[in-house]
VEXDREN-2710 file (C-alpha; in Angstrom, 1 decimal):
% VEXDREN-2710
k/r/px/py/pz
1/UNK/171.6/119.5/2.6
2/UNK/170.8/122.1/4.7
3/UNK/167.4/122.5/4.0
4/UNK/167.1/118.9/5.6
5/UNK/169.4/119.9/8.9
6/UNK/167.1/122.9/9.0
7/UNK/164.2/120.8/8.5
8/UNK/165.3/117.8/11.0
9/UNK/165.9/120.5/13.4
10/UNK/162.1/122.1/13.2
11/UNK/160.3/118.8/13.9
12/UNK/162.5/118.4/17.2
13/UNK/161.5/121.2/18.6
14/UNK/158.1/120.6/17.5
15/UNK/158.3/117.3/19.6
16/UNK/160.2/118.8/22.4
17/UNK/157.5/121.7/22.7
18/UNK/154.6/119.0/22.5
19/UNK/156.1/116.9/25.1
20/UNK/156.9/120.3/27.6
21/UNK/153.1/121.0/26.5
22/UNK/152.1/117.1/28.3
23/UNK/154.2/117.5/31.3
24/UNK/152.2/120.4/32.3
25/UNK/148.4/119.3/31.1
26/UNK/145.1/120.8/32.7
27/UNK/144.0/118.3/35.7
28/UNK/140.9/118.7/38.0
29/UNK/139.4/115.6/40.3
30/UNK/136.2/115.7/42.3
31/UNK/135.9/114.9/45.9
32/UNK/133.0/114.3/48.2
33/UNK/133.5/115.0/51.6
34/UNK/131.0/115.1/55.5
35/UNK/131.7/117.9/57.5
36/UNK/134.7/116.7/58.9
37/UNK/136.1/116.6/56.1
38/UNK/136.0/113.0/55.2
39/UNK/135.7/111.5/52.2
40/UNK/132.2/110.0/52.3
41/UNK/129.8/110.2/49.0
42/UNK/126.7/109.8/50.7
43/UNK/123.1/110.5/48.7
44/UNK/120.5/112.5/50.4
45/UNK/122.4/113.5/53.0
46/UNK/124.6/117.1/53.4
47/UNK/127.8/116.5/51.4
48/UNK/130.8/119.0/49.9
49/UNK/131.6/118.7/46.6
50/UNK/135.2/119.8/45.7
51/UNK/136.5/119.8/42.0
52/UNK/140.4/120.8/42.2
53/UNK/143.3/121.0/39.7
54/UNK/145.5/122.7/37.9
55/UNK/144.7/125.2/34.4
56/UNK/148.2/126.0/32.6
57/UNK/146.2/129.0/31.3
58/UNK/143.5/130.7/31.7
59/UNK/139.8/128.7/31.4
60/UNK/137.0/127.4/32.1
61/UNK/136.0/124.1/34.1
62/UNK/132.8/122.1/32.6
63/UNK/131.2/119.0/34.3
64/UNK/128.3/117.0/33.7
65/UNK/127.3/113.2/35.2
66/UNK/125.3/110.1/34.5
67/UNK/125.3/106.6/35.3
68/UNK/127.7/104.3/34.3
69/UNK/127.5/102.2/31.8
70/UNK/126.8/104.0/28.6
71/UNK/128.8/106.0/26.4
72/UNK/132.4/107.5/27.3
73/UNK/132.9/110.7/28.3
74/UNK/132.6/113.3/25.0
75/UNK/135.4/115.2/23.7
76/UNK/133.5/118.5/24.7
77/UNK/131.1/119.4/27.1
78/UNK/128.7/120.8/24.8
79/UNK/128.3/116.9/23.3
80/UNK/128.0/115.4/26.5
81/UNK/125.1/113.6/27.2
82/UNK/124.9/113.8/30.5
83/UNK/123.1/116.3/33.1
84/UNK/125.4/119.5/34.5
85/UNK/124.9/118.8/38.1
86/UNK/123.6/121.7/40.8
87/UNK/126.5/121.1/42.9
88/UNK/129.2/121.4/40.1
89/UNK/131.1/123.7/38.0
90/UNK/129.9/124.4/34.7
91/UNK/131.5/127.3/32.9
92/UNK/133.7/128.8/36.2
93/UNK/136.3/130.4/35.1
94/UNK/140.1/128.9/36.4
95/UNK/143.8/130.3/36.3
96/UNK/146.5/128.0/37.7
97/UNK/145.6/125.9/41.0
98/UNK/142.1/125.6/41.7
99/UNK/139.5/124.5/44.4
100/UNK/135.7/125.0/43.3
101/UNK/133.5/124.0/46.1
102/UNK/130.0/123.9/46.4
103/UNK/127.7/121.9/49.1
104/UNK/124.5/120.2/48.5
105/UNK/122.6/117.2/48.5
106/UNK/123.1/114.6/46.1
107/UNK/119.4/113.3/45.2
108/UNK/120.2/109.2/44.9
109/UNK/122.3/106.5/45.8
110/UNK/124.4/104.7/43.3
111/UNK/127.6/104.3/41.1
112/UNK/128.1/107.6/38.5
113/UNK/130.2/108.7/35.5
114/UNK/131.2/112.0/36.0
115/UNK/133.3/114.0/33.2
116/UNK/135.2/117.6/33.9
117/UNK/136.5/119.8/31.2
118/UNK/138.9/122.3/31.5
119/UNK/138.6/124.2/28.0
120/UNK/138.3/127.4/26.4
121/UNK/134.8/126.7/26.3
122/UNK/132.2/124.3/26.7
123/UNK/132.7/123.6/22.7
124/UNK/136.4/123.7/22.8
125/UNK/137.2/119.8/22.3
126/UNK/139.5/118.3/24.9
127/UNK/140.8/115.3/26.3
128/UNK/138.1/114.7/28.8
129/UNK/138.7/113.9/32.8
130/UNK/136.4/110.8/33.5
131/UNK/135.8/109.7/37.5
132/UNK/133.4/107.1/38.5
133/UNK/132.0/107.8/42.2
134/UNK/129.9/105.4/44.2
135/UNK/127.2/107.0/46.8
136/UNK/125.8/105.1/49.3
137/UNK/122.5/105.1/50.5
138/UNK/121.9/106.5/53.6
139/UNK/121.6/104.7/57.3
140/UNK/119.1/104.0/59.7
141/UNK/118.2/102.4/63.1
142/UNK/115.2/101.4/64.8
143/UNK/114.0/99.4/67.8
144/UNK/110.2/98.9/69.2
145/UNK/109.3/98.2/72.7
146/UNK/106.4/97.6/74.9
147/UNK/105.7/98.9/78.3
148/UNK/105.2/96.8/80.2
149/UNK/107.0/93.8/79.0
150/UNK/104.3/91.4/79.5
151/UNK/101.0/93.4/79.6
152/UNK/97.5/92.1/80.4
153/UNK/94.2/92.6/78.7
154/UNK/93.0/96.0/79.4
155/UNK/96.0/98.0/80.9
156/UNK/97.4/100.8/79.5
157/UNK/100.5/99.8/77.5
158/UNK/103.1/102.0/76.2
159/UNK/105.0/101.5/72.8
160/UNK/108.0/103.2/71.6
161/UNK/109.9/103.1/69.0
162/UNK/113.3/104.9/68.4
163/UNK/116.7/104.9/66.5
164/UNK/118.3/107.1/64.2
165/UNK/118.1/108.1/60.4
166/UNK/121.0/110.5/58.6
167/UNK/119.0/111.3/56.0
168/UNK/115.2/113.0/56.5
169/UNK/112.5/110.1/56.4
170/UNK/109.5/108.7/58.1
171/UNK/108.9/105.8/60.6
172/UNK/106.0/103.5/59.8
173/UNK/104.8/100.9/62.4
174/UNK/102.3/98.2/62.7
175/UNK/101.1/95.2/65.1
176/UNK/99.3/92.1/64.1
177/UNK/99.2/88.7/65.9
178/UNK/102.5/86.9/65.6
179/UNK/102.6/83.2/64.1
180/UNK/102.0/84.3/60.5
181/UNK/104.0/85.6/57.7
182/UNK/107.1/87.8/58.4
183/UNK/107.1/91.3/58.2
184/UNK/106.5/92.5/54.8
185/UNK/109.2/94.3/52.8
186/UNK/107.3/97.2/52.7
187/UNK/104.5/98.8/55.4
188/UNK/101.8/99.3/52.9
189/UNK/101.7/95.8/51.9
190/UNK/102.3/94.7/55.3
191/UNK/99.6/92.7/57.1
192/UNK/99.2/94.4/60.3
193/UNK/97.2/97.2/62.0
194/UNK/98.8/100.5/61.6
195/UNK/100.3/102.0/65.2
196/UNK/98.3/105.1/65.8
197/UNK/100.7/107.8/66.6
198/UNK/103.9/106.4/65.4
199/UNK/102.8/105.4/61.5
200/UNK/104.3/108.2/59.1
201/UNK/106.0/110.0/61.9
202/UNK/108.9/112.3/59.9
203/UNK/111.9/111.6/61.5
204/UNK/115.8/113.0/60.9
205/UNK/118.5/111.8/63.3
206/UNK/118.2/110.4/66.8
207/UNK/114.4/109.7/67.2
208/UNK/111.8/108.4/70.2
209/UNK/108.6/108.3/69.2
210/UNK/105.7/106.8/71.6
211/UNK/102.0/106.1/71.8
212/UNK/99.3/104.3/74.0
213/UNK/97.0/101.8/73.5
214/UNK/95.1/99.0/75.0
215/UNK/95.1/95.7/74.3
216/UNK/91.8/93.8/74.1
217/UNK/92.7/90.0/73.8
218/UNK/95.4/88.0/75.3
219/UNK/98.2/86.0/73.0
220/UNK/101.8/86.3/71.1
221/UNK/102.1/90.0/69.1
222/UNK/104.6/91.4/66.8
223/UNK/105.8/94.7/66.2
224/UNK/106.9/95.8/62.6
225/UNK/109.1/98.8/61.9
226/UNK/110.6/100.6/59.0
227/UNK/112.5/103.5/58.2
228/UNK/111.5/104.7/54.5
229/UNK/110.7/107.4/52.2
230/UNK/106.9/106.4/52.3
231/UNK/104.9/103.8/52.9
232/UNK/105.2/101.9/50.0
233/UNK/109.1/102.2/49.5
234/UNK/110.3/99.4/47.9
235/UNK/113.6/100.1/50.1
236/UNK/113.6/101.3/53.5
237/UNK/117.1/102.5/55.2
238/UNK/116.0/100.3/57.8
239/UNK/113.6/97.4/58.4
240/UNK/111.5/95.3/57.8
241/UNK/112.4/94.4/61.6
242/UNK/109.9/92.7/64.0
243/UNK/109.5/92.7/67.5
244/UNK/107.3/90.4/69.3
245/UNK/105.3/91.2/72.8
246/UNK/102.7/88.9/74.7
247/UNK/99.4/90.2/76.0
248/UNK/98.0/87.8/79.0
249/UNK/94.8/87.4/80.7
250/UNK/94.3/89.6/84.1
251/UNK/95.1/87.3/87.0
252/UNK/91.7/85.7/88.3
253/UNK/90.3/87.9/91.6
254/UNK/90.4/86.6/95.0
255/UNK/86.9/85.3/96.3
256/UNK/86.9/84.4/100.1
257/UNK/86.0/80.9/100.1
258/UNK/83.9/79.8/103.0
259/UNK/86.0/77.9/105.3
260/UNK/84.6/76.0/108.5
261/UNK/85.3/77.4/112.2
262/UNK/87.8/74.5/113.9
263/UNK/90.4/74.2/110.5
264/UNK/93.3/74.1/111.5
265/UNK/95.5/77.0/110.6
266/UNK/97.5/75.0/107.6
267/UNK/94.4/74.4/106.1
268/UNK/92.9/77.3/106.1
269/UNK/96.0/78.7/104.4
270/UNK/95.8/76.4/101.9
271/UNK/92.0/77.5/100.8
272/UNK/93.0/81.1/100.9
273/UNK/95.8/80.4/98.4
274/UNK/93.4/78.0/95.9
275/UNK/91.4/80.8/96.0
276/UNK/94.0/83.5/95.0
277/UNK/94.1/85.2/98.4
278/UNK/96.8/85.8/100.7
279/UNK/96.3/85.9/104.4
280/UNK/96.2/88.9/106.2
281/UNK/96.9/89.9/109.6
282/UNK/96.5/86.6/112.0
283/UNK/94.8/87.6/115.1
284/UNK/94.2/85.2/118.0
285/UNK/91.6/85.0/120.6
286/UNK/90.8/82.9/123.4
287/UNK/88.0/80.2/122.5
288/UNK/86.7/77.6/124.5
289/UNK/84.9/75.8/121.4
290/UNK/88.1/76.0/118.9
291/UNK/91.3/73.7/119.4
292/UNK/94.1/76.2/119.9
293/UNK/96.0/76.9/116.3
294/UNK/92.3/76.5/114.6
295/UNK/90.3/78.8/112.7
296/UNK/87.4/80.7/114.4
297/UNK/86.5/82.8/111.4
298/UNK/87.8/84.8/108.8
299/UNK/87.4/88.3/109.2
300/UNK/86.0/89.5/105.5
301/UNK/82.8/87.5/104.6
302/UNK/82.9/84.6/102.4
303/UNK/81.6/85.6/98.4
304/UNK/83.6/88.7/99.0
305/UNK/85.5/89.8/95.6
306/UNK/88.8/91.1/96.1
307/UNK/91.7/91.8/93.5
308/UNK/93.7/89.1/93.0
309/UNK/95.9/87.7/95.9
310/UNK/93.7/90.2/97.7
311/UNK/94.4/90.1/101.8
312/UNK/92.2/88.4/104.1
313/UNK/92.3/88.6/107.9
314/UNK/91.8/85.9/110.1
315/UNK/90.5/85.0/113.8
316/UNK/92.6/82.2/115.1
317/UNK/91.8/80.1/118.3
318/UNK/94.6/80.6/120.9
319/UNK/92.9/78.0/123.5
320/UNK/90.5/78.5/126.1
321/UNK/90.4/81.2/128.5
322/UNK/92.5/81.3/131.8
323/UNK/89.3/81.8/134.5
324/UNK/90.9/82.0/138.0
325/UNK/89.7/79.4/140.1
326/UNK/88.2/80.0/143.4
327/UNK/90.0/80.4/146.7
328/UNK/88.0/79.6/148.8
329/UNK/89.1/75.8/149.5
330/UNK/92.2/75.6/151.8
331/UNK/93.6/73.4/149.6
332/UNK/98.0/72.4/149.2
333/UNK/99.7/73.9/146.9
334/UNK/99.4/70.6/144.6
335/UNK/95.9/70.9/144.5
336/UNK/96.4/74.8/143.9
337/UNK/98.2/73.8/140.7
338/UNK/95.8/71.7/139.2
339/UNK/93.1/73.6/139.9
340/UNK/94.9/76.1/137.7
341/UNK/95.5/73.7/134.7
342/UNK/92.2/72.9/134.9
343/UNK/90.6/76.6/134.2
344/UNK/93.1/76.8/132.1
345/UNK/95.4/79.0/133.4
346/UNK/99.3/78.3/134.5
347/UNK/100.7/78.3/138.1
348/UNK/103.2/81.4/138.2
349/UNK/105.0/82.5/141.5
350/UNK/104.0/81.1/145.1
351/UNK/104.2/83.6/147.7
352/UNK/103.6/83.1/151.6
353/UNK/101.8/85.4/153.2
354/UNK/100.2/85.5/156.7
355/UNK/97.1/83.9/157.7
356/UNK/94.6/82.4/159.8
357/UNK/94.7/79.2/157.7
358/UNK/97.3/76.2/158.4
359/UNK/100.8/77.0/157.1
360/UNK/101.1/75.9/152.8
361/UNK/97.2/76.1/152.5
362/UNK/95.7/78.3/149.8
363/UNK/95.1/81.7/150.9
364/UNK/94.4/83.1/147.4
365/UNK/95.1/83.8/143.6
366/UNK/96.3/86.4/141.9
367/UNK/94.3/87.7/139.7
368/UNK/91.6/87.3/142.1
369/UNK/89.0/84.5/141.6
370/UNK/86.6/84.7/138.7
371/UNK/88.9/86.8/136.7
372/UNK/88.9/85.5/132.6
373/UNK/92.0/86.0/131.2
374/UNK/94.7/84.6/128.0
375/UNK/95.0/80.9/127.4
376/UNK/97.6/79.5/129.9
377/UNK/98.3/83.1/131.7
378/UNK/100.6/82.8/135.0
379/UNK/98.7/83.1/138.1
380/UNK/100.5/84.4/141.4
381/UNK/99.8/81.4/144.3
382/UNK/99.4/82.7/147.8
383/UNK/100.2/80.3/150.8
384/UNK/99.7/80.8/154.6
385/UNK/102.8/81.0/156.8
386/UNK/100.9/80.8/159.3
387/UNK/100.4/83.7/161.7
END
């Protein structure tokens, strides 16, 4: 009887020792983590790898990785079939609480199996620590413009294309007439011409990259961009994203029509403008031939070539001339002002001065007789007072 008790009582502390042996159990987790510390598993981009925990006794941490969806994690390391990765412990020797860190770059985006031992040794069977991580590809921007907007055939136009990649990688760029199939998924197999000086540019981060070029023929383009590995990745961070421009024909020049003496100013507007001039300075002259407000002659010969809306001065009839009349006729001072209007001229102040002629005759003019002056100029009257 108490050979059983004695027995009874071995396998309960047996128990009781195994269970105080699972309450305290080796642990270890990896994290992934930017430089703020986040948690962020990223692939080709700068990362932290962290595997902490807990050894009840002195070991050793193993790890190894793989993608999902094969086999289970192996009871030891050594049986493992997956790859010891750079950035992990693999034989580092733990007491107690542990951090093991190690920074690098993981090599590929996707969803991974990742198995840590904590062991005597990398053949010391255990119960393995399985953790399935996700990394996500990296991220990219990019945007293509033309200076000018709108350019014409033959002028120097700018493009540039910018954005921003985390992870290191090249921009690839082409331009093709728009109207046809989209931009290809890829910019080997895209259609286009290949922009010189932005095609297989190396970029990392915030990027601007521009070039020159000259367009030849006018109509709708497009601009295709992508951020990839090479040219012929099947997928880019970024893109395929298009960006259309228009090239238009250079404005026609101005050729100075030929437009008769005598057209009236309106008129002569109008041709200027049909022929993709502007008028220029408008000068007037006195003209005896020309109606006042007509054209007496534009000022650059006709057949000239000027850029378009090129300026063009013109000579415009501002009546005929003011000649003074004579003064030799006594005449009133009603006949004095008609006289006027007749050469031309307009009747200004009347001043009495004296003279040997009978008081209100016409003593003289002022300007004095003969004298040619503006359309409609004021002439000074002089009447007798008498003396």
């Amino acid at each position: 009887m108490a050979s059983r008790t004695t027995l009874a009582t071995a396998m309960a502390l047996a128990v009781s020792l195994l269970c105080a042996t699972g309450a305290h159990a080796d642990s270890a987790a990896l994290t992934v983590t930017d430089a703020s510390g986040k948690s962020d598993p990223a692939a080709e981009i700068g990362r932290t790898f962290t595997v902490a925990g807990t050894a009840t006794t002195p070991k050793r941490v193993f790890a190894s990785y793989r993608p999902t969806g094969g086999a289970a994690c192996a009871p030891s390391a050594a049986t493992d079939s997956g790859t010891a990765p750079r950035y992990l412990p693999y034989g580092e020797e733990v007491d107690g609480a542990f951090a093991i860190k190690y920074t690098g770059i993981w090599p590929e985006a996707g969803t991974f199996l990742f198995c840590i031992w904590v062991a005597d040794s990398s053949t010391t069977p255990v119960t393995p620590i399985s953790q399935t991580i996700t990394f996500r590809a990296p991220t990219a921007s990019i945007s293509a413009v033309v200076a000018p907007a709108t350019p014409t055939v033959d002028q120097e136009t700018t493009a540039t294309v910018s954005g921003a990649s985390e992870a290191p990688k090249a921009v690839f760029a082409t331009y093709r007439p728009s109207g046809g199939a989209a931009c290809a998924p890829t910019a080997e197999s895209d259609s286009g011409r290949a922009l010189p000086g932005v095609y297989g540019v190396d970029v990392n981060g915030a990027f601007r990259v521009s070039t020159r070029f000259t367009p030849s023929d006018p109509g709708d383009y497009v601009i295709c961009v992508w951020v990839a590995d090479y040219s012929g990745d099947p997928s880019p961070v970024a893109g395929p994203q298009a960006f259309p421009y228009s090239v238009v024909a250079p404005p026609p020049p101005c050729i100075v029509p030929t437009i008769a003496a005598g057209t009236p100013l309106a008129t002569a507007l109008t041709g200027l403008l049909a022929a993709h001039c502007t008028a220029g300075r408008q000068i007037y002259t006195a003209s005896r031939r020309y109606a006042r407000g007509s054209l007496v002659k534009l000022r650059t010969p006709a057949g000239t070539s000027l850029p378009n809306g090129g300026a063009v001065d013109l000579l415009i009839s501002s009546g005929s001339p003011c000649v003074v009349p004579s003064s030799r006729k006594a005449i009133t001072l009603r006949s004095a002002r008609s006289r006027l209007r007749s050469a031309g001229c307009t009747a200004g102040k009347v001043r009495r001065v004296r003279s040997g002629r009978r008081r209100g005759r016409l003593v003289r003019f002022s300007p004095a007789a003969g004298r040619k002056l503006s359309p409609r100029a004021k002439v000074t009257i002089y009447l007798s007072r008498g003396r």
